[in-house]
VOPAZA-614243 format. One line per 5 residues: their letters; for each residue y, z, x of N, C-alpha, C. Coordinates in Angstrom, 3 decimals. Layout:
N
a) Y/Z/X/Y/Z/X/Y/Z/X | ...
# end
This chain:
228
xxxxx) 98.484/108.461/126.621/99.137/107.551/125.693/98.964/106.105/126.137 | 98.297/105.740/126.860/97.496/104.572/127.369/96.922/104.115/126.387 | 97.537/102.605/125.913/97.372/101.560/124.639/97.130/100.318/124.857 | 96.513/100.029/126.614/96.659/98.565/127.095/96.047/98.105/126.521 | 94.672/98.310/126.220/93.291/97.417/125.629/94.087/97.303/123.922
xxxxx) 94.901/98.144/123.441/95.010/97.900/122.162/96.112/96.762/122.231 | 97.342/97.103/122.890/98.245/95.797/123.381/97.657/94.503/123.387 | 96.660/94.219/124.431/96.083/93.215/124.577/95.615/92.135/123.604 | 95.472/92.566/122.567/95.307/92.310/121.140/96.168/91.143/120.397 | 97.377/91.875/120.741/98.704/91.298/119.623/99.584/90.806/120.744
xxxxx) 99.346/90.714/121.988/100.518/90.265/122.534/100.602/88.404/122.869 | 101.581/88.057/122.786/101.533/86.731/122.602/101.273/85.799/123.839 | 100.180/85.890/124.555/99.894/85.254/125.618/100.687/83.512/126.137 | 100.169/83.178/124.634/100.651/81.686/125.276/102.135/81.300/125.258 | 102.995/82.453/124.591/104.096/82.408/125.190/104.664/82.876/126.362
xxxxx) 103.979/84.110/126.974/104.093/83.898/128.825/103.789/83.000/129.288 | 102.912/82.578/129.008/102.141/81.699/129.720/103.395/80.140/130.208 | 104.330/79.364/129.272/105.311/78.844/129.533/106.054/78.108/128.555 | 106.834/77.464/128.641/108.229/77.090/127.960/107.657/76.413/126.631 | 108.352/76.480/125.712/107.832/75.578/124.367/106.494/75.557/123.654
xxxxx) 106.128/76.583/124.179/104.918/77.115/123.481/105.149/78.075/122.133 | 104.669/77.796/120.790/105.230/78.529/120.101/104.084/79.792/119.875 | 104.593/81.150/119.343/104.115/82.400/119.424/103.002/82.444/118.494 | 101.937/83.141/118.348/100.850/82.645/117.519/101.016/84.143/116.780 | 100.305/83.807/115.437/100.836/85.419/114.620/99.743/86.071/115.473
xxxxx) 99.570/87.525/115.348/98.770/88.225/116.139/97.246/88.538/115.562 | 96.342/88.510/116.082/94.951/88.643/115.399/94.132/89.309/115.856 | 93.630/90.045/114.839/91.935/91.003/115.353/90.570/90.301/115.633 | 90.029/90.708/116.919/88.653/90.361/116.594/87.586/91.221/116.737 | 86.874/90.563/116.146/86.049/91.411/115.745/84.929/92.351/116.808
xxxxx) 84.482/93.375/116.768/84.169/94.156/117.421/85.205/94.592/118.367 | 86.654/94.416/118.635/87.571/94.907/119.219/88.913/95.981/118.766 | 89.021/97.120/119.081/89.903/98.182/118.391/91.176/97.320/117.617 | 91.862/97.855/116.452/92.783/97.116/116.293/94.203/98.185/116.957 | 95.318/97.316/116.929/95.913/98.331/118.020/96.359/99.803/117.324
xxxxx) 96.243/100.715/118.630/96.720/102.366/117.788/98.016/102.959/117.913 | 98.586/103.831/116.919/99.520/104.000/117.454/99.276/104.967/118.907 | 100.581/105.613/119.214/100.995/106.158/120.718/100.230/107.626/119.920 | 99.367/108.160/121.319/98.480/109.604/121.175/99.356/110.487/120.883 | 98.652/111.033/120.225/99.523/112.754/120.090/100.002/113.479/120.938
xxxxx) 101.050/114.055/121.451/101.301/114.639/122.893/100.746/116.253/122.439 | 100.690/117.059/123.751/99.983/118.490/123.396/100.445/119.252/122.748 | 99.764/120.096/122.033/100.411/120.873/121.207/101.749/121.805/121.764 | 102.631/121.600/120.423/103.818/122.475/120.653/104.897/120.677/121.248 | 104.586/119.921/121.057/105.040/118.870/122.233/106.124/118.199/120.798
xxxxx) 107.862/117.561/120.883/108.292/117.484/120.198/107.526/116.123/119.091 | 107.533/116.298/117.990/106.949/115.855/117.117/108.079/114.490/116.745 | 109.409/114.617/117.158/110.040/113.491/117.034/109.947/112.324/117.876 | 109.574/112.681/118.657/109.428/111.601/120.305/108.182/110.933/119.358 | 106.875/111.722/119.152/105.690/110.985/118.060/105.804/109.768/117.107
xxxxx) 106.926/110.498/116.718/107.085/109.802/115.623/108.049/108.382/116.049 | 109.219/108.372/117.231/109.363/107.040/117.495/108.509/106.295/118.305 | 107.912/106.827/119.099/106.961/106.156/119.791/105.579/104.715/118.586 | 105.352/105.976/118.036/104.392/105.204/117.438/104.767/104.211/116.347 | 105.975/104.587/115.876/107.145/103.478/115.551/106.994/102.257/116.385
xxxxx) 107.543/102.479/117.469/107.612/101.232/118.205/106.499/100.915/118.587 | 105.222/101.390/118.857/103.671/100.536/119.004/104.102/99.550/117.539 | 103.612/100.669/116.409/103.112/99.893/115.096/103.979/98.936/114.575 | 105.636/99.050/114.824/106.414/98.180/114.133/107.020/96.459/115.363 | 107.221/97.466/116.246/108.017/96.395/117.203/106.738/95.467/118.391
xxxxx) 106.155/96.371/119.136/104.739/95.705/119.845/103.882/95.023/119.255 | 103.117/96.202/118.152/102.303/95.607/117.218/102.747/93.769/116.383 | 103.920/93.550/116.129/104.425/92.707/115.170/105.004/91.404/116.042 | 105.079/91.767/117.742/105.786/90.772/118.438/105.172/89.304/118.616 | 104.650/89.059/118.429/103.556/87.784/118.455/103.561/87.408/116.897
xxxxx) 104.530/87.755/116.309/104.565/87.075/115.094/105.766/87.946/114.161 | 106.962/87.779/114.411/108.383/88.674/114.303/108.813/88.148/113.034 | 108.901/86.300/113.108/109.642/85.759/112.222/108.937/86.164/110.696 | 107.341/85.915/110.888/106.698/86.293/109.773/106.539/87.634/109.540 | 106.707/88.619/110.213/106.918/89.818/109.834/108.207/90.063/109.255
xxxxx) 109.517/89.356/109.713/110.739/89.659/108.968/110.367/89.373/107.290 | 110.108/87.537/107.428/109.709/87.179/106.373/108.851/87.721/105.159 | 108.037/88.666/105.426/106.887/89.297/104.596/107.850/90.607/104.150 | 108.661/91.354/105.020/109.177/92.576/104.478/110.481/91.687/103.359 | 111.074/90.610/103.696/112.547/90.585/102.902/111.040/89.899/101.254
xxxxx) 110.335/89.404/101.520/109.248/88.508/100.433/108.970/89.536/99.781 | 108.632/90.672/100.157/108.100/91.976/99.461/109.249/93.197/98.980 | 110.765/92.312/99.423/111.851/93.375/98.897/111.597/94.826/99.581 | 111.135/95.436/100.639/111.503/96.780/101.144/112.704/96.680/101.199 | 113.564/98.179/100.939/114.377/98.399/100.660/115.373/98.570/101.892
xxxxx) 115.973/97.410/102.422/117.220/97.426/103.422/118.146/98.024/103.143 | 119.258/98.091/104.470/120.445/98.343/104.562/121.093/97.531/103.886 | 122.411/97.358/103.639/123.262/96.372/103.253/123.405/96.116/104.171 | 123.938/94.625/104.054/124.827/93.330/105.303/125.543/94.658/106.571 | 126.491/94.837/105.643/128.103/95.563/106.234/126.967/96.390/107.280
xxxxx) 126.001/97.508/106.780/125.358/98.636/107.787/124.801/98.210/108.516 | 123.506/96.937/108.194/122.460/96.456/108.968/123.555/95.782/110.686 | 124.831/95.197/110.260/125.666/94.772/111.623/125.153/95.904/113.092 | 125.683/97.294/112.445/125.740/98.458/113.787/124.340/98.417/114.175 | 123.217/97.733/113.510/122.084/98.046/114.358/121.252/96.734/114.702
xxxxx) 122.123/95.776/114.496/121.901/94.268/115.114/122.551/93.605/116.028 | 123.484/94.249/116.866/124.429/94.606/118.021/125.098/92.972/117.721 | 125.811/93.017/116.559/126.490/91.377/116.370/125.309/90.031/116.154 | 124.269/90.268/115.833/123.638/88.872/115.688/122.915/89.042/114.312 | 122.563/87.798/113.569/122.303/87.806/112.358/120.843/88.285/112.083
xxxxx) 120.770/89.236/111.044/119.203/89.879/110.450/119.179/90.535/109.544 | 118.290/91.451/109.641/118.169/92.765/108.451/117.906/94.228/109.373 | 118.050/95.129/108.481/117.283/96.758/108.999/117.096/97.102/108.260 | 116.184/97.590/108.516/115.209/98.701/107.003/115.372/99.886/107.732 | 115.863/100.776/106.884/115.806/102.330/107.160/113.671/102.643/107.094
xxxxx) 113.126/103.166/107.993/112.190/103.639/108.473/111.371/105.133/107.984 | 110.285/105.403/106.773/110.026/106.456/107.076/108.989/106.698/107.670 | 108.687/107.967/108.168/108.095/108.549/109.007/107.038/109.735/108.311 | 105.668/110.127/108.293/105.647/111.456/107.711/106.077/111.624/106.403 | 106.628/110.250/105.013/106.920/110.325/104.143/108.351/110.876/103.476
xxxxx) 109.249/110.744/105.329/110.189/111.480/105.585/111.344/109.832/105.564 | 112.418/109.700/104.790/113.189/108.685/105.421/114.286/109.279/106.114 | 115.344/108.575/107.028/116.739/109.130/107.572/116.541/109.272/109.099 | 115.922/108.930/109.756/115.674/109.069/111.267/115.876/107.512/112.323 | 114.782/106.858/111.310/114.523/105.403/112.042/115.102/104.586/111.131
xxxxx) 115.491/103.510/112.012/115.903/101.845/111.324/115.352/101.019/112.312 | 115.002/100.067/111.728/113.902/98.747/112.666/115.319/97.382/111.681 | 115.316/97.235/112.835/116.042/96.181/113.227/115.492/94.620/113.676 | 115.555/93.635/112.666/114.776/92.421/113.040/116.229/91.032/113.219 | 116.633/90.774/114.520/117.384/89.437/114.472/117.067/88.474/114.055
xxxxx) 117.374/87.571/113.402/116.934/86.200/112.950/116.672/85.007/113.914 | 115.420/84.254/114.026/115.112/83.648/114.925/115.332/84.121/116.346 | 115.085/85.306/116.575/114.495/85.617/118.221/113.705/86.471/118.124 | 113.053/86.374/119.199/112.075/87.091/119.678/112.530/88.607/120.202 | 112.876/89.538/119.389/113.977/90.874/119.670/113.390/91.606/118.331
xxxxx) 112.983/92.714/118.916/112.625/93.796/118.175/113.187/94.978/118.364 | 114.348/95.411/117.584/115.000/97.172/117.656/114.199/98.052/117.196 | 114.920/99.432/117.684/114.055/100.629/116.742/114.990/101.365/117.202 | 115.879/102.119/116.193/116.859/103.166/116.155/116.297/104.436/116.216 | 116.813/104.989/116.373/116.672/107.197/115.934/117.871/107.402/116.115
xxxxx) 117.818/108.179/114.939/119.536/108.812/114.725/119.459/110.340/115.499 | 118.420/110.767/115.979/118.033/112.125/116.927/116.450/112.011/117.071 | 116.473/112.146/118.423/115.290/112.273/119.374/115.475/112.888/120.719 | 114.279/113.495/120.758/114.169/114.212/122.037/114.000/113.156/123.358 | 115.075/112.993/124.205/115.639/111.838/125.047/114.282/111.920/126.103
xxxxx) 114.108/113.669/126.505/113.327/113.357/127.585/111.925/113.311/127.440 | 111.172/113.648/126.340/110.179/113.066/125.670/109.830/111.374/125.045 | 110.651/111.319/124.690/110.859/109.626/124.853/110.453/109.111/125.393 | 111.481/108.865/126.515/111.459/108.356/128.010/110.124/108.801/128.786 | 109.707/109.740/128.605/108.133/110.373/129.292/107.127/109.610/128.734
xxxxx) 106.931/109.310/127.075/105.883/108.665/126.610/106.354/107.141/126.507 | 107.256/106.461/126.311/107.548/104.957/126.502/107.396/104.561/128.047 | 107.514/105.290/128.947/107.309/104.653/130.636/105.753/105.229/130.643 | 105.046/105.594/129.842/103.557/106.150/130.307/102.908/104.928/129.273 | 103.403/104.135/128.226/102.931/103.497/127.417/102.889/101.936/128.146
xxxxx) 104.170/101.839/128.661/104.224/100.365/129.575/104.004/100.583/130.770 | 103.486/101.875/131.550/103.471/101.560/132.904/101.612/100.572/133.402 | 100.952/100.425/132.996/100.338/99.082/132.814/100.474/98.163/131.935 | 99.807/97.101/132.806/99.863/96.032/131.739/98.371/95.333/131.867 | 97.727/94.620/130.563/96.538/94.167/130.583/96.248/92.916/131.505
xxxxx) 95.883/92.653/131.814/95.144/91.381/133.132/95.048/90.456/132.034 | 95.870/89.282/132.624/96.463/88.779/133.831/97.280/89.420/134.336 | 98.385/90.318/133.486/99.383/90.343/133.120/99.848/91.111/134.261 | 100.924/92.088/134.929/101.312/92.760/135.700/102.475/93.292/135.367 | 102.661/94.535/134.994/103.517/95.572/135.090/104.783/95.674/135.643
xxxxx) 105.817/95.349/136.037/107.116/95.732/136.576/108.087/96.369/136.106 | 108.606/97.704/136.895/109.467/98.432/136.253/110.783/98.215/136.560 | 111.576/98.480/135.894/112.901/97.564/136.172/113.858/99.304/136.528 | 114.831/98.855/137.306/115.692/99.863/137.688/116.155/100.809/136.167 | 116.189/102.025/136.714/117.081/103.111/135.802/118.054/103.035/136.067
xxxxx) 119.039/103.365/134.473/120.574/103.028/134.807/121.496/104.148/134.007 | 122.022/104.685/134.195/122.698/105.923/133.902/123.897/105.312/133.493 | 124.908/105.278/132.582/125.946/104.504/132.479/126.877/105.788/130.918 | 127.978/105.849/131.140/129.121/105.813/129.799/129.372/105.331/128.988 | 129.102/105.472/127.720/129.744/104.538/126.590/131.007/104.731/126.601
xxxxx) 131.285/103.932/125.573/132.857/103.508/125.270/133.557/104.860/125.119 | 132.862/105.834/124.376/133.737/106.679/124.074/132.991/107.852/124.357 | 132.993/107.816/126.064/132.254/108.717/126.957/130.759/109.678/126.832 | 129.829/108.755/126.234/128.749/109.551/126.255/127.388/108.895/127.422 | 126.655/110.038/127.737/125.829/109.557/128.772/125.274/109.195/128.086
xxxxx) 124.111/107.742/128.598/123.385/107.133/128.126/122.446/107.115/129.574 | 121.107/106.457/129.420/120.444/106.023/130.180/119.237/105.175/129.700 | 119.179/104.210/130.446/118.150/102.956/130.173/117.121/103.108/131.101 | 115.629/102.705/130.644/115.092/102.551/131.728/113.682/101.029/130.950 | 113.477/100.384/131.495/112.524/98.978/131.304/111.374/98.767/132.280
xxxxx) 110.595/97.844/132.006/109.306/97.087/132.041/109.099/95.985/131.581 | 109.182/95.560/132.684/108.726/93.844/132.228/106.540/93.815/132.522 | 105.989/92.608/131.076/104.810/92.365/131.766/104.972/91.038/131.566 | 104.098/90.601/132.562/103.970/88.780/132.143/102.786/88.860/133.433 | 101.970/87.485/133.620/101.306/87.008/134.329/101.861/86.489/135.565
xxxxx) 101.199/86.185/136.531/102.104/85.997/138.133/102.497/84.694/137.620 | 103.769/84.170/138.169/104.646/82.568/138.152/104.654/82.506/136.811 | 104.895/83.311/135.656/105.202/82.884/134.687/106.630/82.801/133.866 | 106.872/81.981/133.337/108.508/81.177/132.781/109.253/82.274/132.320 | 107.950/83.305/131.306/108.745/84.031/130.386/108.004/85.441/130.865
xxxxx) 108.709/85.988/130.188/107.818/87.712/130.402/108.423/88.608/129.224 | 107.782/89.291/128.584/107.803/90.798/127.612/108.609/91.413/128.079 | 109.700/92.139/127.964/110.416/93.336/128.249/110.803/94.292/127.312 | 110.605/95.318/127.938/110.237/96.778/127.747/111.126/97.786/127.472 | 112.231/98.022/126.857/113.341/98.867/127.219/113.689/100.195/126.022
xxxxx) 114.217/100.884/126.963/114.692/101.887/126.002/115.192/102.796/126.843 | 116.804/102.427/125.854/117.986/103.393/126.395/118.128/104.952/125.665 | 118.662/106.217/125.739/118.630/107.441/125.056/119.735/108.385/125.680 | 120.249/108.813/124.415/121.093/110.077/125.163/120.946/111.381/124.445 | 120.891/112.264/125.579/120.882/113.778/124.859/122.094/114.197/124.097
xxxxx) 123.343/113.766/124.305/124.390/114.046/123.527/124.515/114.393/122.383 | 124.688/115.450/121.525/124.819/115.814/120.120/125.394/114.794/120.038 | 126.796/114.250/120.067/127.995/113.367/119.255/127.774/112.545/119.421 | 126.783/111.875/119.699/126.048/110.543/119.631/125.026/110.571/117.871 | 125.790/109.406/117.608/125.208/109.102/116.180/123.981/108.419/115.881
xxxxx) 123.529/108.161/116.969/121.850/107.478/117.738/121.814/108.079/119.024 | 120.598/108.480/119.099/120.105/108.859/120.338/118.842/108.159/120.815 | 118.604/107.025/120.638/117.659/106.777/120.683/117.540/104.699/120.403 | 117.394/103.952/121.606/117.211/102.401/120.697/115.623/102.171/121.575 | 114.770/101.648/121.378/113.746/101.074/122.147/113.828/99.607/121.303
xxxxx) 113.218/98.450/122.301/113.398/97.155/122.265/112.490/96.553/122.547 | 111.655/95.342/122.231/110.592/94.502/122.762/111.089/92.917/122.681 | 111.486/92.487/123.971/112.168/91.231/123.507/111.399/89.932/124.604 | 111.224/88.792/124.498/110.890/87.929/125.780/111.936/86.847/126.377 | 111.961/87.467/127.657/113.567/86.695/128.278/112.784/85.888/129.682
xxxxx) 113.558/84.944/130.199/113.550/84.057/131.107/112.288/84.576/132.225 | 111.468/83.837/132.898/110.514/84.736/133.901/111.427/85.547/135.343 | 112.552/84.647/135.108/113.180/84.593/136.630/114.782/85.753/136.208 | 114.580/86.054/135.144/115.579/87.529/134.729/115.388/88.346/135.769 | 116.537/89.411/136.065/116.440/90.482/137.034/116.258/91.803/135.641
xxxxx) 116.180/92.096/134.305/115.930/92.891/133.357/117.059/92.773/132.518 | 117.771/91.530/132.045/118.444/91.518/131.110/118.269/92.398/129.866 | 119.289/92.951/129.071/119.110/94.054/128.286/119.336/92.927/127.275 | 118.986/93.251/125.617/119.440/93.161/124.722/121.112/93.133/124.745 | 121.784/92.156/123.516/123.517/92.523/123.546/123.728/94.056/123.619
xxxxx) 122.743/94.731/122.892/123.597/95.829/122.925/122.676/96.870/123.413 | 122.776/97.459/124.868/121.983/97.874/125.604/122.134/99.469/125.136 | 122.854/100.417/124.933/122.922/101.486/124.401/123.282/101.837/122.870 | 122.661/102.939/122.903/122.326/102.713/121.073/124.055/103.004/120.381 | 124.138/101.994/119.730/125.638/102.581/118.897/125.739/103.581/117.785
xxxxx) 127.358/103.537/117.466/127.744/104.877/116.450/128.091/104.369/115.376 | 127.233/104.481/114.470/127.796/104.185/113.581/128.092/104.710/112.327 | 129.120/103.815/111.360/129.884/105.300/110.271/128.828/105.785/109.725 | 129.206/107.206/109.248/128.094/108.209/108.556/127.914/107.335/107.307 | 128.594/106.799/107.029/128.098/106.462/105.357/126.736/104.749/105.573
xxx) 126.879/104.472/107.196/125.724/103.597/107.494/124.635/104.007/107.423 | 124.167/105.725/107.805/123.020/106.757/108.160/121.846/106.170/106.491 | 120.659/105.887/106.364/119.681/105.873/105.492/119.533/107.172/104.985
# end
């Protein structure tokens, strides 16, 4: 599931690179792959982990080097969002949209989550296989394309509010001494009574961060009548 050369593509260099540089939309060239989604895992291998994974290549990686105009093009073209009130539980308090996500021609699983003016890309699952996940998202970021360099940020096992296991685990890439860096995250819990099992994130925070999470580092619950 190795996607560096396709990464390499769309990722926004000259914003690692340092401060006040603005993000350039992302571009193909020519004679170079355009990026793919995440490989097929082996047969019999859960087909839901597939399906967020390559979610988050095609919607959140793929689109990061140019977020604002990707928000802009989906609300310009009217895809069909959440309301205000729902889109809140999956914008952890900051202002945007979510589009319920289909998959396979399938909707009710995913919501992609876009904040307004930052550089923060969500991706919900309302059920996913936690440890498939976590197997193909740390095999997807564990390089990074040159200059760039790879760092994995501590695993964190933690309780929600209303006692469910969660666990996070991240990747930062950026170039050596650089201001800013890409980070990599995605928290998951096996818990049935968890109303998400699933958030992955692509956001760019300070160079000198120890792996700051998103506001809302584990995926929330929210009312059934929010579900797409």
């Amino acid at each position: 599931m190795r996607i560096v050369a396709a990464l390499l593509l769309v990722l926004p260099m000259a914003a690692l690179a340092g401060e006040g540089q603005a993000h350039k939309p992302a571009t193909h060239h020519a004679g170079k792959p355009a990026p793919k989604p995440a490989k097929k895992t082996a047969a019999g291998a859960d087909e839901g982990a597939d399906g967020f994974l390559n979610l988050y290549v095609e919607l959140c990686v793929r689109h990061f080097g140019d977020l604002d105009e990707f928000r802009a093009r989906l609300l310009r073209d009217k895809v069909p969002k959440l309301p205000a009130e729902d889109a809140k539980l999956f914008l952890a308090g900051m202002d945007g949209d979510a589009w319920p996500v289909p998959y396979k021609g399938k909707l009710g699983n995913y919501v992609l989550a876009l904040p307004a003016g930052k550089n923060l890309c969500l991706l919900h699952a309302h059920r996913a296989n936690a440890v498939a996940i976590e197997k193909g998202f740390l095999d997807i970021v564990a390089d990074a394309p040159k200059p760039m360099v790879a760092k994995r940020g501590p695993s964190r096992d933690e309780l929600s509010a209303d006692k469910i296991k969660m666990r996070t685990v991240s990747s930062t890439w950026a170039p050596p001494g650089a201001r800013r860096k890409m980070e990599f995250m995605l928290t998951t819990t096996a818990s049935p009574k968890a109303e998400l099992q699933a958030l992955g994130s692509v956001a760019m925070i300070a160079g000198d961060s120890t792996g700051a999470a998103p506001p809302s580092r584990t995926p929330a619950r929210p009312t059934r009548n929010s579900r797409p």
